[in-house]
N, CA, C and O atoms as CSV, one atom per row, in Angstrom:
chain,resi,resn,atom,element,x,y,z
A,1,UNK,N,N,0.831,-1.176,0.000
A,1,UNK,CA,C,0.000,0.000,0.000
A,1,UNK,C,C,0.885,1.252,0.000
A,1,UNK,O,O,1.801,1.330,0.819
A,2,UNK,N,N,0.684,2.109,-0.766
A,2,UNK,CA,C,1.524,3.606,-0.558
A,2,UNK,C,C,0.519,4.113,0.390
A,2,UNK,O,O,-0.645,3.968,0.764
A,3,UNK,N,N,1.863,4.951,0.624
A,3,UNK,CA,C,2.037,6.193,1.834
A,3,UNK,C,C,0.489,7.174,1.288
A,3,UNK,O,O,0.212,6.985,0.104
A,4,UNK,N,N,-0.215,7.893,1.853
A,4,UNK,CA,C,-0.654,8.878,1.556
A,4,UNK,C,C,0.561,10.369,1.424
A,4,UNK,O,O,1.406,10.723,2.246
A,5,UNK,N,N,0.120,11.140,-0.279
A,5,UNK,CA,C,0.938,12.325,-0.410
A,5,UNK,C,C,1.313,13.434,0.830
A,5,UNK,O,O,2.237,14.247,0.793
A,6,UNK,N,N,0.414,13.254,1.849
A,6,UNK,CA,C,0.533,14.580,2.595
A,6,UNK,C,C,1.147,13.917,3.704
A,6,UNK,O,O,1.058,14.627,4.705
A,7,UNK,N,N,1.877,12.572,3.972
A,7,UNK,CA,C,2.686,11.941,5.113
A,7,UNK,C,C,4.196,12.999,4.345
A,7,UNK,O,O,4.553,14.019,4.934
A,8,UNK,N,N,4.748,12.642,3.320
A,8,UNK,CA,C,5.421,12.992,3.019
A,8,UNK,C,C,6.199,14.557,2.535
A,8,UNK,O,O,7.341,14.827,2.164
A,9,UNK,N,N,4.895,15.423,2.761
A,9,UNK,CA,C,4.598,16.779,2.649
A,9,UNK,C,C,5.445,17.386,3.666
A,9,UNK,O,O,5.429,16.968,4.824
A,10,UNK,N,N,6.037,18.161,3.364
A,10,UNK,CA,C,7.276,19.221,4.879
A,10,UNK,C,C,5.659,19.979,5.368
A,10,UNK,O,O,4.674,20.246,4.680
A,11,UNK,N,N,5.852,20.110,6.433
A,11,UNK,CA,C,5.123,20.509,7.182
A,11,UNK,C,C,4.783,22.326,7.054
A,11,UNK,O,O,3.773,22.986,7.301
A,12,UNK,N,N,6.658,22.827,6.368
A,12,UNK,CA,C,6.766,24.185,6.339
A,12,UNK,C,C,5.775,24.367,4.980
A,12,UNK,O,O,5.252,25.474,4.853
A,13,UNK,N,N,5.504,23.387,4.007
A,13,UNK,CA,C,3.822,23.831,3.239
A,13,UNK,C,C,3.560,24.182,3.130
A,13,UNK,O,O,3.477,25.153,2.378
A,14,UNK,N,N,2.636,23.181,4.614
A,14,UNK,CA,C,0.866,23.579,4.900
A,14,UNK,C,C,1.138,24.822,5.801
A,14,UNK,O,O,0.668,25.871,5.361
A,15,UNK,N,N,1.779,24.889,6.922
A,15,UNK,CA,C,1.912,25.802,7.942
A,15,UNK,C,C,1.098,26.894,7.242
A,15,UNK,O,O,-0.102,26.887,7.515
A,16,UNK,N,N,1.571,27.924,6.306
A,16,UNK,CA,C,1.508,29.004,5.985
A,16,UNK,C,C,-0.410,29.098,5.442
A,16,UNK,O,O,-1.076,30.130,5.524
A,17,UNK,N,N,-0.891,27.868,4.965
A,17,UNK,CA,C,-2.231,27.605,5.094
A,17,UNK,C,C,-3.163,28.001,6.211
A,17,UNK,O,O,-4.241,28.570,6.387
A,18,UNK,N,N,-1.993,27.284,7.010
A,18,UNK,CA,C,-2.933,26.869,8.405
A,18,UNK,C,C,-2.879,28.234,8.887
A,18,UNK,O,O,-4.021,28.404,9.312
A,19,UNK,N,N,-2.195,29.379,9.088
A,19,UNK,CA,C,-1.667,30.538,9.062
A,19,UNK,C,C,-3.122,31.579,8.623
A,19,UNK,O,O,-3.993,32.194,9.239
A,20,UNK,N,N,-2.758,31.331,7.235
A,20,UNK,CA,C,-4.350,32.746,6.381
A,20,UNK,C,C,-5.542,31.572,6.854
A,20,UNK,O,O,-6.744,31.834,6.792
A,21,UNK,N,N,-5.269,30.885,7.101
A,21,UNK,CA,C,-7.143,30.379,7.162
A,21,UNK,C,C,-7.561,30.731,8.465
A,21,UNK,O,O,-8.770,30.957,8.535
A,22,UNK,N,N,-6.876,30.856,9.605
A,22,UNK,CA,C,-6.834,31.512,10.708
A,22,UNK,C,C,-6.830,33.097,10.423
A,22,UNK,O,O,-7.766,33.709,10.937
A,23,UNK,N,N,-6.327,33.501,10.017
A,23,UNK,CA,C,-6.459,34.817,9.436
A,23,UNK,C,C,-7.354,35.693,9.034
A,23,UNK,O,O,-7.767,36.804,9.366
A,24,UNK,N,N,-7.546,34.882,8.219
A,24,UNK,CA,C,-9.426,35.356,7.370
A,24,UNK,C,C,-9.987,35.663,8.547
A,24,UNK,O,O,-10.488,36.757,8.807
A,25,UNK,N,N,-9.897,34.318,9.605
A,25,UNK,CA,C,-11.327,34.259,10.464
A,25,UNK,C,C,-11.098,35.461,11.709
A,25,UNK,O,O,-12.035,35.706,12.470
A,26,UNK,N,N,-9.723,36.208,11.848
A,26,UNK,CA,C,-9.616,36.953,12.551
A,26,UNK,C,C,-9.003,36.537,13.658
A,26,UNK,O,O,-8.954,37.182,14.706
A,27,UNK,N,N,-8.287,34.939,13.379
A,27,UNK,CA,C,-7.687,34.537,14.399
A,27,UNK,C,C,-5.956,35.165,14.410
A,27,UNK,O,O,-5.710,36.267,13.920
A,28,UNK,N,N,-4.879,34.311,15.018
A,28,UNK,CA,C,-3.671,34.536,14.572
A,28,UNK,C,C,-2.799,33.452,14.328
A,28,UNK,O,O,-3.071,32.254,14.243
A,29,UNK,N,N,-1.231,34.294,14.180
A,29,UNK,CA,C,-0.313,32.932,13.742
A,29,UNK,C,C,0.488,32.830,14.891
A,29,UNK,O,O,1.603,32.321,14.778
A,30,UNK,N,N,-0.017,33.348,16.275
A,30,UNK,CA,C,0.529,32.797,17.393
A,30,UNK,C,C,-0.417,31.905,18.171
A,30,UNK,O,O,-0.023,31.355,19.200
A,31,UNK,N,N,-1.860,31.715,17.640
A,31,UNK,CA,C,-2.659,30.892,18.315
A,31,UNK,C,C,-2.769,29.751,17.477
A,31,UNK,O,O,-3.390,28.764,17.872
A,32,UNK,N,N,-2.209,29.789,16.318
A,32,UNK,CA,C,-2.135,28.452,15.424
A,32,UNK,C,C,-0.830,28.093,16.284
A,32,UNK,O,O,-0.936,26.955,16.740
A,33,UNK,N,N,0.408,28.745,16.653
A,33,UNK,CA,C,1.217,28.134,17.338
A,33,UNK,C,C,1.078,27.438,18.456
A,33,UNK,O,O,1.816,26.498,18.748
A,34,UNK,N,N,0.067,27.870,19.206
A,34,UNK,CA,C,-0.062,27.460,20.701
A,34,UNK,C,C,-0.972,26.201,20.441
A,34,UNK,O,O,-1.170,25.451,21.397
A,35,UNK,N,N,-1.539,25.911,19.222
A,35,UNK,CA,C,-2.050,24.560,19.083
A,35,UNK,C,C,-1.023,23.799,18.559
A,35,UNK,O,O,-0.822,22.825,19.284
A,36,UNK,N,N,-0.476,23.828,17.842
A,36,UNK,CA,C,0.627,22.850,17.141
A,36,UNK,C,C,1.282,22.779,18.568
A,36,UNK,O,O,0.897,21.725,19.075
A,37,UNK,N,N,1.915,23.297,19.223
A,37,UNK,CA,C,2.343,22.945,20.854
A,37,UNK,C,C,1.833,22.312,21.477
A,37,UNK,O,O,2.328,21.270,21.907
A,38,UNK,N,N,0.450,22.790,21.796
A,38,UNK,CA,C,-0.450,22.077,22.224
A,38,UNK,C,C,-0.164,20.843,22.295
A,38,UNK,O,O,0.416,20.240,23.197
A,39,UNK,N,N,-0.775,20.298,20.877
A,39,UNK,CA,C,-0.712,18.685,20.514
A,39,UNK,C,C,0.396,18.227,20.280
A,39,UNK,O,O,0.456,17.025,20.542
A,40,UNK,N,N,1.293,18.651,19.905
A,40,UNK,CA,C,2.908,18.277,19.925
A,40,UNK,C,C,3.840,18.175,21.078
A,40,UNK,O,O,4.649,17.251,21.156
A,41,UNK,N,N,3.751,19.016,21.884
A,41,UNK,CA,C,4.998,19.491,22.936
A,41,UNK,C,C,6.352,19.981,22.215
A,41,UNK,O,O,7.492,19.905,22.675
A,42,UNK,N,N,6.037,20.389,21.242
A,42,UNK,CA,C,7.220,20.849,20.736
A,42,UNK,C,C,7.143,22.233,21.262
A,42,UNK,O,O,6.095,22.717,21.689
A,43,UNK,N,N,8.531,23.000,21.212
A,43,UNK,CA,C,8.869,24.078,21.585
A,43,UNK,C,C,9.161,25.307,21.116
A,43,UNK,O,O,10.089,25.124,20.327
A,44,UNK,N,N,8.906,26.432,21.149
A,44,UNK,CA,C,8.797,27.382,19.568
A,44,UNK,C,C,10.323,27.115,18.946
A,44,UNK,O,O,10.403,27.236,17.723
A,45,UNK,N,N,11.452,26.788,19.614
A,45,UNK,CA,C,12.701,26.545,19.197
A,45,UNK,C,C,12.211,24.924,17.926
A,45,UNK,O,O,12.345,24.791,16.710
A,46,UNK,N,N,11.836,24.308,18.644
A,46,UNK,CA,C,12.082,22.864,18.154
A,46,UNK,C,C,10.928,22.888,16.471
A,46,UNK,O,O,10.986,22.136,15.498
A,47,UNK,N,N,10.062,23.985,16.727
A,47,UNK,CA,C,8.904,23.939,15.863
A,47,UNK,C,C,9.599,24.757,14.948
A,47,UNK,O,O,9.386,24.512,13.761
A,48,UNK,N,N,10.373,25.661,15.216
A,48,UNK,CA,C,11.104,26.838,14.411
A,48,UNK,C,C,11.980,25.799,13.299
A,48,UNK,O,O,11.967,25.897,12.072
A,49,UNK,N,N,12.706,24.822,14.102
A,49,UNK,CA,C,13.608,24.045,13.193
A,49,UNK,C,C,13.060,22.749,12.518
A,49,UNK,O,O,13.743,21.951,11.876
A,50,UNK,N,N,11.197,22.632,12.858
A,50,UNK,CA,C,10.981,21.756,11.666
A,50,UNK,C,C,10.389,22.418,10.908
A,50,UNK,O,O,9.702,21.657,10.227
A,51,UNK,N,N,10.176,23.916,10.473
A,51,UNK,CA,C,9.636,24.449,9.438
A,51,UNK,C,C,11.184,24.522,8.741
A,51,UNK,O,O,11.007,24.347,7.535
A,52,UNK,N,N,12.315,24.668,8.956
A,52,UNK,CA,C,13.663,25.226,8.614
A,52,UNK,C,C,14.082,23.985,7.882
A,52,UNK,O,O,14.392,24.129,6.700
A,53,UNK,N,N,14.119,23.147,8.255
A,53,UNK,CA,C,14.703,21.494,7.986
A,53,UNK,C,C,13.187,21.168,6.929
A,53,UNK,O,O,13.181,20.332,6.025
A,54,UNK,N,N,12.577,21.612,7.124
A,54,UNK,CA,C,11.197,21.055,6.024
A,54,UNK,C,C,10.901,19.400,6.632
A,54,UNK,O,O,10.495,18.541,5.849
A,55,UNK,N,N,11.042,19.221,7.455
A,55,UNK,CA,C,10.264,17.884,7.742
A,55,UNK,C,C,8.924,17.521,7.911
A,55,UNK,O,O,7.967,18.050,8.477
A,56,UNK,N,N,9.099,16.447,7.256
A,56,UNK,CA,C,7.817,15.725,6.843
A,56,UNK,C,C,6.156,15.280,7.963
A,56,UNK,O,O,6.268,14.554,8.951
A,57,UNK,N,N,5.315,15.646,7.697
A,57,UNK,CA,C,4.332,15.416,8.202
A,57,UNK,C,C,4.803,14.291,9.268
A,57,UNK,O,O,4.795,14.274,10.499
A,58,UNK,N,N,5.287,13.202,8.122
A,58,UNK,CA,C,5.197,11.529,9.257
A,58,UNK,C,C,6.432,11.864,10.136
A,58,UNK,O,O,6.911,10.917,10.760
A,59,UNK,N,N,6.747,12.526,10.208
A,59,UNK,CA,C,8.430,12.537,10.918
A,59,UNK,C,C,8.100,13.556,12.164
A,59,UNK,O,O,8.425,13.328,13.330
A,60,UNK,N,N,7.606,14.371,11.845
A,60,UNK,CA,C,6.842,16.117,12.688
A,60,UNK,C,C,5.911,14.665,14.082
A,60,UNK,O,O,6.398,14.182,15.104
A,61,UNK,N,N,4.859,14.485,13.601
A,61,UNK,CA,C,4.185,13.578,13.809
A,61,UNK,C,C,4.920,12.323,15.236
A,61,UNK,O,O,4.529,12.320,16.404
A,62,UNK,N,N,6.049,11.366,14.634
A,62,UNK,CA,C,6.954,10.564,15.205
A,62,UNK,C,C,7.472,10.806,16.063
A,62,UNK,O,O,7.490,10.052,17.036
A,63,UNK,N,N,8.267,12.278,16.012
A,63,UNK,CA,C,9.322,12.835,16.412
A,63,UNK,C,C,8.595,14.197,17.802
A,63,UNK,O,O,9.230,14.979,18.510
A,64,UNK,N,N,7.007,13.949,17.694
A,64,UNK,CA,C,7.053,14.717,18.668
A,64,UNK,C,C,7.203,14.886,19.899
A,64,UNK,O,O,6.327,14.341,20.570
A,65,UNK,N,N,7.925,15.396,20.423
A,65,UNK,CA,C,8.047,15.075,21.973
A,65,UNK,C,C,7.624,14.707,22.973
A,65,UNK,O,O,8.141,14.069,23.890
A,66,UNK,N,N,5.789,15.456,22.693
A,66,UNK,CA,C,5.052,15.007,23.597
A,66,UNK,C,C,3.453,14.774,23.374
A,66,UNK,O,O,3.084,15.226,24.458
A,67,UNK,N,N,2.331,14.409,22.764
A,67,UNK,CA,C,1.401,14.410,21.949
A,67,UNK,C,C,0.840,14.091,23.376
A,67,UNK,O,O,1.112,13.264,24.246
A,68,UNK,N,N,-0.322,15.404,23.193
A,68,UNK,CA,C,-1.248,15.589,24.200
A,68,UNK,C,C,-1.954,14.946,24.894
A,68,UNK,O,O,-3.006,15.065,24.266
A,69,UNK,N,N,-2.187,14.342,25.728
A,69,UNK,CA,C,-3.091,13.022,26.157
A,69,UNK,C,C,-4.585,13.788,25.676
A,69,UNK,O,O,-5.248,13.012,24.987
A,70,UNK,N,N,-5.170,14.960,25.859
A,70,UNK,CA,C,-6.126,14.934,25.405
A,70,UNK,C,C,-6.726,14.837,24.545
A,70,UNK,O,O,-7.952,14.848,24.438
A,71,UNK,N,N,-5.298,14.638,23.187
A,71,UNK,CA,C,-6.060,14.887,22.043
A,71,UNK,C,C,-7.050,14.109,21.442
A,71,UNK,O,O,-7.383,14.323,20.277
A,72,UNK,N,N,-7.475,13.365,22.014
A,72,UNK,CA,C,-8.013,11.884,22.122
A,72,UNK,C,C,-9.307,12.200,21.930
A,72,UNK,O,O,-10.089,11.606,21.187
A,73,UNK,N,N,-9.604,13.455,22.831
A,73,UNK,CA,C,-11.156,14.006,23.217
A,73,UNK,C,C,-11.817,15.099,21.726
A,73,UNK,O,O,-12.891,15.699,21.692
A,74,UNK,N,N,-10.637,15.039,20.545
A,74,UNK,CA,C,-10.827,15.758,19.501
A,74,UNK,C,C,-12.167,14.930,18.987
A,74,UNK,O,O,-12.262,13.810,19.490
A,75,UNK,N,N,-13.095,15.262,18.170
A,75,UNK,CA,C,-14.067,14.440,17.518
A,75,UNK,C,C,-14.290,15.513,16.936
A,75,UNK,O,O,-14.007,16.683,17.193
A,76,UNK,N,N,-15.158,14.702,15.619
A,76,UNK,CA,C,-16.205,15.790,14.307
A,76,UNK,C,C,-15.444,14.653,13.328
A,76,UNK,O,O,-14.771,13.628,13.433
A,77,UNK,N,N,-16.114,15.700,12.118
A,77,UNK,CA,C,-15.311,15.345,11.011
A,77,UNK,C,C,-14.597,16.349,9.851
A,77,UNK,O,O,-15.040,17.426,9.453
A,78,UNK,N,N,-13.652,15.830,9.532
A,78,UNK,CA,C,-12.391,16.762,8.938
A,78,UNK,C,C,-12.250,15.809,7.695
A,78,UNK,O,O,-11.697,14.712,7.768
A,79,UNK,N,N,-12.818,16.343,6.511
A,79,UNK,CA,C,-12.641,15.535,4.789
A,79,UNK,C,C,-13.778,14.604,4.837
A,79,UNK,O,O,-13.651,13.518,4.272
A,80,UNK,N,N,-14.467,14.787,5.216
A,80,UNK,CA,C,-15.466,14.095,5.333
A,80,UNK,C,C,-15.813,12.539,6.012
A,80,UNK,O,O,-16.585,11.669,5.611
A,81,UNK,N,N,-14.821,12.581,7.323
A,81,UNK,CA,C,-14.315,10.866,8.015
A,81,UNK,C,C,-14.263,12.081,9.362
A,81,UNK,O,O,-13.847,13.235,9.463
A,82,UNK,N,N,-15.028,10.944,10.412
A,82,UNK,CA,C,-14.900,11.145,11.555
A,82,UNK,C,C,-13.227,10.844,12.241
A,82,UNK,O,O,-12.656,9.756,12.166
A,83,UNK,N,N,-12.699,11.999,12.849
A,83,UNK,CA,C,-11.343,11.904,13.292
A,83,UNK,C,C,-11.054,10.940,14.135
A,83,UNK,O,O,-9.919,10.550,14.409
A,84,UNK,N,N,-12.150,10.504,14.597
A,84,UNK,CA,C,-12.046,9.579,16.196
A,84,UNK,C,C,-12.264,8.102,15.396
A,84,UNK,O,O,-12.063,7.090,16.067
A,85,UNK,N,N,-12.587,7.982,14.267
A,85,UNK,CA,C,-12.811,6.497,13.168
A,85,UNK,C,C,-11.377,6.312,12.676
A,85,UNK,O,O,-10.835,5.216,12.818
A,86,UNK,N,N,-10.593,7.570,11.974
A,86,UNK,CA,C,-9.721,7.446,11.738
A,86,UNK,C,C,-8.196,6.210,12.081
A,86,UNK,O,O,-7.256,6.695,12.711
A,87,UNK,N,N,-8.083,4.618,11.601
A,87,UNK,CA,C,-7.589,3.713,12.357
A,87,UNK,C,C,-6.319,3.976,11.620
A,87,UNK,O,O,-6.715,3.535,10.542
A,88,UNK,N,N,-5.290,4.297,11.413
A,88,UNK,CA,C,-4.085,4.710,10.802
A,88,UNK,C,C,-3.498,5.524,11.690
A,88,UNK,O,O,-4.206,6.438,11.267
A,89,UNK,N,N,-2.767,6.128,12.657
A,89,UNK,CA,C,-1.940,6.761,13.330
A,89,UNK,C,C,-1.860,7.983,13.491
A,89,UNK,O,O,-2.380,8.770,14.283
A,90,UNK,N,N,-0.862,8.111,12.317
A,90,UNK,CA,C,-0.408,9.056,11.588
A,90,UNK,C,C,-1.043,10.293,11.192
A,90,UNK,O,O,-0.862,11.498,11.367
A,91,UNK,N,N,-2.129,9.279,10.387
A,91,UNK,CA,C,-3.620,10.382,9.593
A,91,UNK,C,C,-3.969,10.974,10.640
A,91,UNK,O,O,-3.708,12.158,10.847
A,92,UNK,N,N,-4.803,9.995,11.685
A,92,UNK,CA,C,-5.453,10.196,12.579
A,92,UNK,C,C,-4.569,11.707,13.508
A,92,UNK,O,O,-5.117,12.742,13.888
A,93,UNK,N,N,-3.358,11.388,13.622
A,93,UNK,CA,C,-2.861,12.947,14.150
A,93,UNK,C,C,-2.292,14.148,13.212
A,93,UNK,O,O,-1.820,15.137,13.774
A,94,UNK,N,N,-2.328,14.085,11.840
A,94,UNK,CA,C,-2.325,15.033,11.020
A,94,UNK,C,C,-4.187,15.474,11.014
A,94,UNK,O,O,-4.170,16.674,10.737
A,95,UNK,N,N,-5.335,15.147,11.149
A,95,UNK,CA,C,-6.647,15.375,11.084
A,95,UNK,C,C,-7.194,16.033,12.262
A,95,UNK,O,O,-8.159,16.798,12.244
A,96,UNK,N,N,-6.285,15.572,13.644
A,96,UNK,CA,C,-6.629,16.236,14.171
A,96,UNK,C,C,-6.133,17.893,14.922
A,96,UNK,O,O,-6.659,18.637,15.750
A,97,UNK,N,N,-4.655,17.938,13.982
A,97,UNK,CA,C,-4.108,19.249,13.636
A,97,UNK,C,C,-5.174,19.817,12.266
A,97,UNK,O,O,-5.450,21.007,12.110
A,98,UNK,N,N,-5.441,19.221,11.782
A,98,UNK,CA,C,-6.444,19.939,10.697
A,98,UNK,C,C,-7.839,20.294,11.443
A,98,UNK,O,O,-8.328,21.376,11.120
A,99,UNK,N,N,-8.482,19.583,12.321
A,99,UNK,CA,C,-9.663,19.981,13.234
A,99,UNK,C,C,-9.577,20.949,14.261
A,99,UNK,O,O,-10.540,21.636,14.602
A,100,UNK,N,N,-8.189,21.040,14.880
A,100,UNK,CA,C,-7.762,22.149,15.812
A,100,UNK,C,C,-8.181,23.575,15.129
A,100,UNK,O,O,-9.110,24.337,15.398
A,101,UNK,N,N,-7.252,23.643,14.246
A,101,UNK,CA,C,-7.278,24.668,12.951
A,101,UNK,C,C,-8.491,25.240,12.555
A,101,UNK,O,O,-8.799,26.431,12.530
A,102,UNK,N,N,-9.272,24.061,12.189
A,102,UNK,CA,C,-10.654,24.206,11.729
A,102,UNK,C,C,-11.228,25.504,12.964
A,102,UNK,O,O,-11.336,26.730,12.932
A,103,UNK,N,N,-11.467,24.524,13.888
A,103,UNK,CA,C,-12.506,24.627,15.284
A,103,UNK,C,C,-11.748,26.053,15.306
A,103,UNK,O,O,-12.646,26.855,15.051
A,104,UNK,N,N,-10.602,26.737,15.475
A,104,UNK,CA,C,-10.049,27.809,15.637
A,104,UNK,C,C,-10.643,28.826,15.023
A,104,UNK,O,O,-10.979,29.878,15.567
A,105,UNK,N,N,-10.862,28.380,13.262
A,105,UNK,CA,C,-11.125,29.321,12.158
A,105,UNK,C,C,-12.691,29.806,12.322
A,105,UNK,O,O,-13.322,30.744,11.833
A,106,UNK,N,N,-12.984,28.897,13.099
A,106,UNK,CA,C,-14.855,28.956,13.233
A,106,UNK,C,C,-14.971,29.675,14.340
A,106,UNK,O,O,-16.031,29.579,14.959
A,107,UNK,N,N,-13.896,30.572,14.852
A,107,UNK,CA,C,-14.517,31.571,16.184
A,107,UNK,C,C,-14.374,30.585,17.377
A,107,UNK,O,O,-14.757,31.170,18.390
A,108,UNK,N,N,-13.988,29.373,17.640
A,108,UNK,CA,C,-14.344,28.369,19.199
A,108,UNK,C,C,-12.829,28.701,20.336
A,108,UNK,O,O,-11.654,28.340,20.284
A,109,UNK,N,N,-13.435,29.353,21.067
A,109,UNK,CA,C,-12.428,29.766,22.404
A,109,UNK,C,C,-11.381,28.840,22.446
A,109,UNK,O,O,-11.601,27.650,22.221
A,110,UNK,N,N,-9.910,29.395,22.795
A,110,UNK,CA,C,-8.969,28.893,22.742
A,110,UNK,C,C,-8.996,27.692,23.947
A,110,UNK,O,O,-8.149,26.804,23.850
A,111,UNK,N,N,-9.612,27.667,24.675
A,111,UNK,CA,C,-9.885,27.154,26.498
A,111,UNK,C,C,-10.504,25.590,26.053
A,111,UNK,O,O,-10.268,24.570,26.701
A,112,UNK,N,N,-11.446,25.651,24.658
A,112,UNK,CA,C,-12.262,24.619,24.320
A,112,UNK,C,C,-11.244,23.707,23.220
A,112,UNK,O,O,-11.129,22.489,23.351
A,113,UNK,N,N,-10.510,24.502,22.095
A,113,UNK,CA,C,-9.980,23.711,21.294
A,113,UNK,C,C,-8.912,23.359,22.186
A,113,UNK,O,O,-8.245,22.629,21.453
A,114,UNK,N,N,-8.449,23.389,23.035
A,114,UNK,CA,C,-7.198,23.406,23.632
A,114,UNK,C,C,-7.761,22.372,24.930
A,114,UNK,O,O,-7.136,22.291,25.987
A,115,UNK,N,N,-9.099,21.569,24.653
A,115,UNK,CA,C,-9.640,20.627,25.392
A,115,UNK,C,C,-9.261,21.169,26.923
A,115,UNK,O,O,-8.590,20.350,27.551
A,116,UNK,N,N,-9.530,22.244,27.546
A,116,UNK,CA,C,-8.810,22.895,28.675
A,116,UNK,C,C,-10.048,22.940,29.776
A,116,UNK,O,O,-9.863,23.424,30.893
């Protein structure tokens, strides 16, 4: 079976996506940061040097330091597949950086996406 295209995608990308779509909605590109932290435990140092190095979704993903115990409590659906159905890993935590994002862009308090 191949990889899905966006395992292999540098992360430095999408970022800039994830960035104006927050934008539009009047959010920012320091509260898109504090979610990628969030669910990662990465550190603005450590996050700084996987946009720099361009590493890959599956590697960003692998390599994170610390993946949130709550993220678990993420649900909806993101591409049209419930995130919490999602049985693949990987996907399953690239979808629910895409649902963070989402839930962000739609106006939802930082206290709620941030399962707080």
């Amino acid at each position: 079976m191949t990889k899905h295209r966006i395992y292999t995608m540098p992360v430095a990308d999408v970022y800039p996506h994830y960035i104006a779509k927050a934008e539009r909605k009047g959010r920012t590109k320091d509260e898109v940061d504090e979610i990628i932290r969030w669910l990662t435990g990465y550190t603005p140092k450590q996050f700084e040097d996987v946009l720099d190095q361009r590493t890959d979704f599956e590697t960003f993903f692998v390599e994170a330091p610390a993946l949130h115990p709550n993220r678990t409590l993420i649900t909806g659906v993101i591409c049209g597949v419930k995130v919490q159905e999602i049985e693949e890993t990987t996907m399953r935590e690239i979808r629910y950086l895409d649902k963070l994002v989402d839930e962000l862009a739609k106006g939802k308090p930082m206290q709620k996406i941030l399962r707080g």
